[in-house]
C-alpha positions in Angstrom: -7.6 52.6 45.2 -7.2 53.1 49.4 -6.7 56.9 48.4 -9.9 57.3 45.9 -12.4 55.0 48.4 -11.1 56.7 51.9 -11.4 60.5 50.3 -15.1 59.4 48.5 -16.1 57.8 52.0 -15.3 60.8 53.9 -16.9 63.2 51.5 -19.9 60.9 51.8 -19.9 61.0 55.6 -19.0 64.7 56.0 -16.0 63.9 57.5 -14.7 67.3 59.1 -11.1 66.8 58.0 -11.0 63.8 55.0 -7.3 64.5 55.1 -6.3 61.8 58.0 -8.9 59.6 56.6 -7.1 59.2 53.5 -3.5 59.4 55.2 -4.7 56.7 57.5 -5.8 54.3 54.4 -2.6 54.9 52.3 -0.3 54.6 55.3 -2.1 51.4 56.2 -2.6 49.9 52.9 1.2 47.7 53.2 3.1 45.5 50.7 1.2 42.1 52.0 -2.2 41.0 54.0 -0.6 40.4 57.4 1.6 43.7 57.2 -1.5 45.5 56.5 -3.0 43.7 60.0 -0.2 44.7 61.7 -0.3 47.8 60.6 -4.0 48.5 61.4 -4.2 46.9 65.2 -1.5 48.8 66.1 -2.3 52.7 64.3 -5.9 51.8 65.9 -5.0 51.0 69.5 -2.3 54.1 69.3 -4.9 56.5 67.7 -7.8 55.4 70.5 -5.3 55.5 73.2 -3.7 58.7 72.1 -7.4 60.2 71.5 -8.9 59.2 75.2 -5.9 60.5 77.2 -5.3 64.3 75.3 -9.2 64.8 74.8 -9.3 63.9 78.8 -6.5 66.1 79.7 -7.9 69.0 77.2 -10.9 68.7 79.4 -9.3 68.7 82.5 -7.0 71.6 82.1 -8.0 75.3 80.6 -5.6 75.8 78.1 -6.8 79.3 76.6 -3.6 81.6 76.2 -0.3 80.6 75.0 1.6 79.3 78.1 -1.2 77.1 79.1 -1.0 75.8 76.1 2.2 75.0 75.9 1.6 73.6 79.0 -1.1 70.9 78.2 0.9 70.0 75.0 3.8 68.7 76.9 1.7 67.0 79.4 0.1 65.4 76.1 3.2 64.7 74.1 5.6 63.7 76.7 3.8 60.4 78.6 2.5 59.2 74.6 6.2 59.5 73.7 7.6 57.7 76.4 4.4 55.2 76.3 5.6 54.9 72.6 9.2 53.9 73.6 8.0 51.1 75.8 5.0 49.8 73.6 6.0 50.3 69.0 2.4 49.7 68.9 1.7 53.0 70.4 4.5 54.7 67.9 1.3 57.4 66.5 0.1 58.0 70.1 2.5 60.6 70.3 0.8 62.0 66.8 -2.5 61.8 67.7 -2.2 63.5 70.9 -0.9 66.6 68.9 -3.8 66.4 66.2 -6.2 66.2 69.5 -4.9 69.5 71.1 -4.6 71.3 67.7 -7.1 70.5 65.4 -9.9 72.7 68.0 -7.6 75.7 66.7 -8.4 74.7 62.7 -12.0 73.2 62.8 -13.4 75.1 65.8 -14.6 72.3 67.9 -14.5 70.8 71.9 -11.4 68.9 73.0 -13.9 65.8 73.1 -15.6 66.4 69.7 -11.9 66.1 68.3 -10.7 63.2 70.2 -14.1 61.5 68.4 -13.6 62.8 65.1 -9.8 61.7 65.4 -10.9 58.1 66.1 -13.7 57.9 63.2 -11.3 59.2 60.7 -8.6 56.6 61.7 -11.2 54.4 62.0 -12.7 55.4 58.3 -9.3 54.8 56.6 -8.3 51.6 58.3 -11.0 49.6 57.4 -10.6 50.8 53.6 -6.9 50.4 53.5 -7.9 46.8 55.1 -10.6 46.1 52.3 -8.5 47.1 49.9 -5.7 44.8 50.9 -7.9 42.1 51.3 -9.5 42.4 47.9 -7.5 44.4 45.6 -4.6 42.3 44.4 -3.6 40.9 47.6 0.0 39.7 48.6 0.3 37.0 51.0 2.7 37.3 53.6 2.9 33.2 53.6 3.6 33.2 50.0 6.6 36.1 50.2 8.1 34.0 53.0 8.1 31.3 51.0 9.5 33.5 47.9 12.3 34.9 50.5 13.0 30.9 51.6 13.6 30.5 47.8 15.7 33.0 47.4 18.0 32.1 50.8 18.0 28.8 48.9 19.1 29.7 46.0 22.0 32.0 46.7 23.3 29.0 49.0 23.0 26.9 46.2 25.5 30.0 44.4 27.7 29.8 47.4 28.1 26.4 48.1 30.9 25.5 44.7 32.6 28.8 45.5 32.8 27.4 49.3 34.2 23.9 48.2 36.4 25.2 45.5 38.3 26.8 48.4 39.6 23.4 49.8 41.1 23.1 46.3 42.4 26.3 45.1 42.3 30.0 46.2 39.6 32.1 46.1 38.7 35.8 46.6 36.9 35.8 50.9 35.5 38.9 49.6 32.9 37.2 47.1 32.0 34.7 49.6 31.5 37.7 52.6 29.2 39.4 50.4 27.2 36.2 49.2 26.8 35.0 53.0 26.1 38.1 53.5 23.4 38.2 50.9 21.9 34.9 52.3 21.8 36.9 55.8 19.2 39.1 54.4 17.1 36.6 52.5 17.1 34.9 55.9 16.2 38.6 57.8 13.1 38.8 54.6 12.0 35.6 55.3 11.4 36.3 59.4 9.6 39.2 58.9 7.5 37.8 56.3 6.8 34.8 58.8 5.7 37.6 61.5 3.6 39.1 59.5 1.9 35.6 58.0 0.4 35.3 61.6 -1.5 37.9 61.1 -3.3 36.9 58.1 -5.5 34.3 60.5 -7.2 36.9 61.8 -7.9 38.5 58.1 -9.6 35.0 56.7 -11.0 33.9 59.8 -8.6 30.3 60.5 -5.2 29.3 61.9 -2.1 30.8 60.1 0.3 28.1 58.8 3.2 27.5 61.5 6.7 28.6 59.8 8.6 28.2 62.8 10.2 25.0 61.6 11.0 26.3 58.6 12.8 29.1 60.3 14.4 27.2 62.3 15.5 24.9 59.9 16.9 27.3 57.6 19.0 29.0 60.1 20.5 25.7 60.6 21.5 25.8 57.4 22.7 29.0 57.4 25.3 27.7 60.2 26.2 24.6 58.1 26.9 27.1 55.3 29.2 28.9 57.6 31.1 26.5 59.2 31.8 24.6 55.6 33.2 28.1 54.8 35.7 28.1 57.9 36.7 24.4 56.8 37.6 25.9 53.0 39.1 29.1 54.6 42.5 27.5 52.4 43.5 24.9 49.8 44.2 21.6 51.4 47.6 20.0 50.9 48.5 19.0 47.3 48.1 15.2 48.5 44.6 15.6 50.1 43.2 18.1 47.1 43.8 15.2 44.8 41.8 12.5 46.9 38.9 14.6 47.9 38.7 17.0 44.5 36.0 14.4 42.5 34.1 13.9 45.5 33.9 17.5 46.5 33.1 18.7 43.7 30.2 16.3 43.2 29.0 17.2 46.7 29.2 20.9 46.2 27.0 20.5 42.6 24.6 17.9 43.9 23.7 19.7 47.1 23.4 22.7 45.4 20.4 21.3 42.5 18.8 19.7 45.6 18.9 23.4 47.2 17.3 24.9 43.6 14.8 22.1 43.8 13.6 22.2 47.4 13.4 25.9 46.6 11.6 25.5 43.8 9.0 22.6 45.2 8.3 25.1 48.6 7.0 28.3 46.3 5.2 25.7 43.9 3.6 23.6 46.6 5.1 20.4 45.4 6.7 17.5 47.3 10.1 17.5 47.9 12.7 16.3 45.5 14.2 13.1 45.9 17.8 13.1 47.6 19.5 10.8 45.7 21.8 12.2 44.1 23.3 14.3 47.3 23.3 11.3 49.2 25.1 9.0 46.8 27.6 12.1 46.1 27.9 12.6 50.5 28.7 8.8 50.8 31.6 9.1 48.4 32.9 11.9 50.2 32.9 9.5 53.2 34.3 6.6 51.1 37.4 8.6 50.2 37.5 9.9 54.2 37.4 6.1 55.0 39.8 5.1 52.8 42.4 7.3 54.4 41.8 6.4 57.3 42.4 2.6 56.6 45.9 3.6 54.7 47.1 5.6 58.1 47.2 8.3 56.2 45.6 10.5 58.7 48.0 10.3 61.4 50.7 11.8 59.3 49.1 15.0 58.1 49.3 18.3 59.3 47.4 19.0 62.4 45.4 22.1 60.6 44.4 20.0 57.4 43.4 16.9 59.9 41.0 19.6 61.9 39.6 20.8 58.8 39.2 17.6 57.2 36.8 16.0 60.3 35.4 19.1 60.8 34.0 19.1 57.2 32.3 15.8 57.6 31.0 17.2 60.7 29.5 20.0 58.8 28.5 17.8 56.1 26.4 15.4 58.0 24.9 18.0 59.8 24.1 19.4 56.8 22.9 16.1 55.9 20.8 15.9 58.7 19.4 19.6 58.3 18.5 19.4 54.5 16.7 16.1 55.5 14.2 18.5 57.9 14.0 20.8 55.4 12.5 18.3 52.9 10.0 17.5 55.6 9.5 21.1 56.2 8.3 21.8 52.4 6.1 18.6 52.2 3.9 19.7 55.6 3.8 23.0 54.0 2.7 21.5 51.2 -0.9 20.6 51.6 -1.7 24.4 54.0 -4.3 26.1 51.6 -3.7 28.7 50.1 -4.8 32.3 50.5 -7.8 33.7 49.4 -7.3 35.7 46.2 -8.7 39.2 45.2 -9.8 41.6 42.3 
């Protein structure tokens, strides 16, 4: 649809070369809204500054054999370039300059007249490749973050009985690697679909919703997820695995539906589920961690299964403590309206 408009626009308006125009709309026509935005401010402010400084030099300078040439092309490239490597947003300046010095050679016009037809044809195909994001079956970048947090949720809620089975019996690190891992790039989705939701403001004209707790929030989890995993690097002791087994195991199954359902109520914009059940499962965990230490039974273990013993209720209540945030995380999200939607 960006390609048909942008080449029937520039037709329309004589464009002298429709073939940026429709370049421009494609290349700026993204996966979501707010990419598209981000997208378009920065091609725009690359293309305009690009376009002022070569048409200025191309005036400046005679260029009319070869070697002067040559000459004005690496005065044009060379500052855009290392402009670019301070500034991404200036990444096509670098392009633009070229098309500025060149096109005069294709289309027979003055340095300045291509500097100005440079900008209206980048102009021309950003705002298409912007209406058509807008309006044509738009993708919120809000709603993919929220699809990423799902997915981050829902591998952890995979990972978590593989993590706790490891305190019991042995298990392959390899599996777990890869699905911590896979959690790692959910996590990676989900903070450059948060980047690109502030953007979106600008498209419908109001505040974008702040995600920052929820990124922050889930990368706490991410650690709790982690340091259970260094706790469950090995089997306990025979002893220990048959006291903690039940309420492990209850732990690990509990916290992971309460995982698939926080998941679940953030992409349907429902309150959070109730934690019940993970609670009741975390304080009989504790009970059993209470009961050995009334018996005296700590002081005699192993100092290696002591560490990792505290250290998991550590991680636990922390978890505790994190998934409790969370919950309040998907409940303000909650009531944010949602994005306009298109064609």
């Amino acid at each position: 649809m960006a390609a048909l408009l942008s080449l029937a626009v520039a037709q329309l308006l004589h464009v002298p070369l429709p073939l940026w125009t429709v370049l421009t709309a494609v290349i700026l026509t993204q996966m979501s809204i707010g990419r598209s935005m981000k997208a378009t401010i920065d091609y725009l402010l690359g293309t305009v500054g690009g376009a002022i400084y070569t048409g200025a030099l191309s005036v400046l300078i005679p260029h009319n054999d070869e070697i002067s040439l040559l000459g004005v092309l690496a005065l044009a490239v060379g500052p855009l370039a290392l402009l670019a490597a301070i500034r991404p947003s200036f990444t096509v300046a670098p392009f633009t300059g070229v098309l500025v010095l060149l096109a005069p050679t294709i289309i027979h016009v003055t340095p300045i007249a291509s500097a100005l037809y440079r900008v209206i044809e980048v102009t021309l195909g950003a705002i298409i490749g912007l209406i058509v994001s807008l309006l044509v079956l738009p993708a919120s970048a809000r709603v993919l973050a929220f699809e990423a947090a799902r997915r981050m949720l829902d591998l952890a809620a995979q990972l978590l009985p593989d993590l706790f089975a490891g305190l019991t019996q042995t298990r392959d690190p390899t599996a777990i690697v890869q699905i911590q891992d896979k959690i790692g790039d959910a996590f990676g989705q989900l903070e450059a679909f948060a980047a690109e939701a502030k953007q979106e403001g600008i498209a419908y004209l109001h505040a974008s919703p702040d995600l920052r707790p929820l990124l922050r929030t889930l990368l706490r989890l991410r650690h709790d997820f982690v340091m259970i995993g260094r706790t469950a690097s090995e089997p306990l002791p025979e002893d220990l695995q048959a006291r903690f087994a039940g309420s492990l195991a209850c732990v690990a199954s509990t916290t992971a539906d309460y995982l698939r359902g926080l998941g679940a109520a953030l992409t349907k914009r429902r309150d959070a589920p109730s934690p019940d059940a993970f609670e009741t499962a975390l304080r009989g965990y504790f009970a059993d961690l209470a009961a050995l230490r009334r018996e005296g039974a700590a002081g005699s273990l192993p100092d290696d299964a002591a560490e990792r013993i505290f250290a998991l209720a550590f991680a636990l209540e922390q978890m505790a403590r994190d998934l409790d945030g969370l919950a309040r995380c998907v409940n303000e999200l909650r009531n944010v309206a949602p994005p306009l939607s298109g064609l």
